[in-house]
TORSEPA-483744 format. One line per 8 residues: their letters; for each residue z, x, y of C-alpha. Coordinates in nm, 3 decimals. Each point is the difference from the previous one (the first is absolute). Layout:
a> Z:X:Y  ...
This chain:
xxxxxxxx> 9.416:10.213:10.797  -0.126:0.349:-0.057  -0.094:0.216:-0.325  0.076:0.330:0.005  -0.320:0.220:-0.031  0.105:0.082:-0.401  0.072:-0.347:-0.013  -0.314:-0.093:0.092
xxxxxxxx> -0.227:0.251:-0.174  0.165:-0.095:-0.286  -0.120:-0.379:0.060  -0.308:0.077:0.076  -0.057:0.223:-0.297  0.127:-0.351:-0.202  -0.281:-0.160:0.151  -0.267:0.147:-0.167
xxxxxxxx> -0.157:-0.070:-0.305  0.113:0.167:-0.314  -0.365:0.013:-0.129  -0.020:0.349:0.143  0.052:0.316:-0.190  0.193:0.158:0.303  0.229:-0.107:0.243  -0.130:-0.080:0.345
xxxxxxxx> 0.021:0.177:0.257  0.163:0.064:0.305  -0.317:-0.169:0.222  -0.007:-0.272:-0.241  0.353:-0.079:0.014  0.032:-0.040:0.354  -0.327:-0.174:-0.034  0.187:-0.283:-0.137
xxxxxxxx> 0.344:0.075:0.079  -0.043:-0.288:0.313  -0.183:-0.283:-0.221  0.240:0.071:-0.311  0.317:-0.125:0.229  -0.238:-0.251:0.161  -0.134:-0.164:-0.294  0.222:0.088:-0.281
xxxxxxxx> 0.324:0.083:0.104  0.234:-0.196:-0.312  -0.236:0.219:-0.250  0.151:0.356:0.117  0.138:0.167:-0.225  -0.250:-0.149:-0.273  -0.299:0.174:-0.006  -0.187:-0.244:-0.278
xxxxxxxx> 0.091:-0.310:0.222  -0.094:0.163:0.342  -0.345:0.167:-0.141  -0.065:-0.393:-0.099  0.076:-0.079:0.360  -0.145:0.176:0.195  -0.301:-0.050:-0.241  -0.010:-0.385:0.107
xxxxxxxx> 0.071:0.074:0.355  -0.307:0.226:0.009  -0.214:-0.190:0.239  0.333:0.013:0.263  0.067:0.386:-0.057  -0.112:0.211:0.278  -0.352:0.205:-0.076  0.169:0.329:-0.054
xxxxxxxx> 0.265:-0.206:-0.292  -0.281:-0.193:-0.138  -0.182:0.306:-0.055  0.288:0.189:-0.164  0.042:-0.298:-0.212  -0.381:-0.018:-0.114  -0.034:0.369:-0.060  0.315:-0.032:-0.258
xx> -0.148:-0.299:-0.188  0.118:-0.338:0.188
C-alpha cells in the first residue's frame, strides 16, 4: 500500500511528541515517517496515542527516529 508524500508527512509529523514548543520538522518527520507505519500504524491520525507508541517502541526505532523522539521529550 502506498502513502502519498502529504500523507505521509502528515503521519510522521503525528509521530512526534507534543512536548515540543514547535512542530517538527521536515528531517524529523521523515526521520520517523518509516518506523511510525512500522510500529504504530492503527495510532495515525492520533497524535497522543502514536507519541505513546512510538515512545515504548523506542529501543526498535531506527537511530535517526529514536533520536528525534529523545530530543522532543520521549
Amino acid at each position: 500500500m502506498k502513502i502519498s508524500a502529504v500523507a505521509a508527512l502528515l503521519l510522521a509529523a503525528s509521530a512526534l511528541p507534543a512536548a515540543a514548543q514547535s512542530g517538527p520538522s521536515v528531517q524529523e518527520q521523515m526521520a520517523c515517517r518509516g518506523d511510525a507505519s512500522k510500529f504504530c500504524a492503527e495510532h495515525i491520525g492520533k497524535p497522543p496515542q502514536m507519541n505513546a507508541c512510538l515512545r515504548v517502541n523506542k529501543s526498535k526505532l531506527s537511530d535517526s527516529c529514536r533520536k528525534v523522539v529523545e530530543s522532543r521529550g520521549g
